[in-house]
C-alpha positions in Angstrom: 24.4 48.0 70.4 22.5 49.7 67.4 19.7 47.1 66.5 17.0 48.0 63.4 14.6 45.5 64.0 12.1 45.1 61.0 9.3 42.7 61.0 9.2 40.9 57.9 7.0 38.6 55.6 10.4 37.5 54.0 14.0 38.5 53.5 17.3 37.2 52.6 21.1 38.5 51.9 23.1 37.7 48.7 27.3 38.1 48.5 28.7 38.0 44.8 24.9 37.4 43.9 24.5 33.9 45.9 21.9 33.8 48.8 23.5 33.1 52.1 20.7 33.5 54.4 17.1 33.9 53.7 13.7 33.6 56.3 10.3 34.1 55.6 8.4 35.5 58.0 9.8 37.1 61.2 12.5 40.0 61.8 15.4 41.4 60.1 17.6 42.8 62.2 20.6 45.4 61.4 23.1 44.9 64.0 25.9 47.7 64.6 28.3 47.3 67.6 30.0 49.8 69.8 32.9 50.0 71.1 31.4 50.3 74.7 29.6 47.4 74.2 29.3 44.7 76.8 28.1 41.2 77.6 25.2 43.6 79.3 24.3 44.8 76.1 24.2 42.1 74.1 21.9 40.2 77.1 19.5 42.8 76.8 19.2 42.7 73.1 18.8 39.3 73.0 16.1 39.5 76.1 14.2 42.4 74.2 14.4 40.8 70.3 12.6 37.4 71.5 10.1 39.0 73.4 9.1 41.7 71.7 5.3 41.7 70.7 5.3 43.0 67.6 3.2 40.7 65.3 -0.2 40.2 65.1 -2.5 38.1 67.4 -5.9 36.6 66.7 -7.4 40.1 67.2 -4.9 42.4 65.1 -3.1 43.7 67.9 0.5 43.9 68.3 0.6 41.3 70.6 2.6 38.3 69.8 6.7 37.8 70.0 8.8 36.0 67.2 9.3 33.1 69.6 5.2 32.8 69.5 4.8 32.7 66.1 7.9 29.9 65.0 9.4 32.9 63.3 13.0 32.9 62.1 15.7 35.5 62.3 17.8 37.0 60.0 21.0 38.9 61.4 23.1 41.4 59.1 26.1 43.3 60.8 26.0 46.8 59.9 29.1 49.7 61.8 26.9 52.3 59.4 24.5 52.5 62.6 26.9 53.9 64.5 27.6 56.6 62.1 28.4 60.3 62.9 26.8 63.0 60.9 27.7 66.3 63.0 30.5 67.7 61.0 30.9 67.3 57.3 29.6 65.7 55.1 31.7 62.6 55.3 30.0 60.1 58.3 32.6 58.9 61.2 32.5 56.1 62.4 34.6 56.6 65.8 32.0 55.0 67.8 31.5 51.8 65.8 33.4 48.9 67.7 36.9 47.3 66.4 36.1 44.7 63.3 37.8 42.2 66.0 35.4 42.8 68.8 32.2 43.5 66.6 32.9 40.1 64.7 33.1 38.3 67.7 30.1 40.1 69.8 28.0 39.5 66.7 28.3 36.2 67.0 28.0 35.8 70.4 24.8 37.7 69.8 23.7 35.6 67.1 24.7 32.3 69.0 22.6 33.6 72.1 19.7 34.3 70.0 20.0 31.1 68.0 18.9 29.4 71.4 15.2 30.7 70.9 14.6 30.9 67.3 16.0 30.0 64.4 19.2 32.6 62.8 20.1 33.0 59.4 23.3 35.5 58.6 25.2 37.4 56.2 28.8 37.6 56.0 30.6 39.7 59.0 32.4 42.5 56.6 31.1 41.7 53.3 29.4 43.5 50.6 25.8 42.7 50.6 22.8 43.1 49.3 19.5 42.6 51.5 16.0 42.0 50.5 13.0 42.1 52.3 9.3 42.7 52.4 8.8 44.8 55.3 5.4 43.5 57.5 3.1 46.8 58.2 5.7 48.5 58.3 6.8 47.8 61.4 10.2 49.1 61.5 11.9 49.5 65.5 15.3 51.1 66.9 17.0 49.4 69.4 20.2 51.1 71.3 20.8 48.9 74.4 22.5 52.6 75.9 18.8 54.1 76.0 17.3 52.2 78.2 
């Protein structure tokens, strides 16, 4: 798995201009699947996403998790993270996972981080359009294959 992980004051998704998903403060995350993916991965993204300390304690250090500050998640699929720029100028997307396999591991991933926090989602597939106010920035990669 390919996870952006953005820590945000707000964001939300709109399909044929009509919110489906909005949080206020806490992460959006951009979430590509591969087609080597496993239930390993998707454990460890979960693991890493609650946990990480990456908002602000009483101090100003990076130092708190999205669990410890009631934050909410917002979850958008996106195969474009697993896009191939070697050759051309045309990105391939050989690596990205099957829309039957990413559509289901996204939301198993989305169900298993939905037991921590609370998940808001776009539309598996659709066209979107995302907004957000990015916190800092604080923008992180994930790939569950560099570990």
């Amino acid at each position: 798995m390919r996870i952006i992980i953005q820590r945000v004051t707000e964001a939300s998704v709109s399909i044929d201009g009509k919110v489906a998903g909005a949080i206020g403060q806490g992460l959006l995350l951009l979430v590509g699947v591969g087609d080597l993916d496993t239930a390993e991965d998707l454990a460890y993204a979960v693991r890493k996403i609650v946990n990480m300390r990456i908002f602000s304690d009483d101090n100003g250090k990076m130092n708190l998790s999205v669990q410890d500050i009631k934050g909410k998640i917002l979850s958008i699929s996106q195969f474009t993270l697993f896009a191939d720029t070697k050759k051309g100028n045309r990105p391939a997307f050989t690596e990205a996972a099957h829309p039957d396999m990413a559509s289901q591991f996204y939301d198993q991933f989305n169900q298993e981080l939905a037991q921590f926090v609370t998940v808001q989602t776009g539309v598996f597939g659709a066209d979107m359009q995302v907004s957000l106010v990015n916190d800092g920035p604080v923008t992180i990669n994930l790939d569950t294959k560099v570990r």
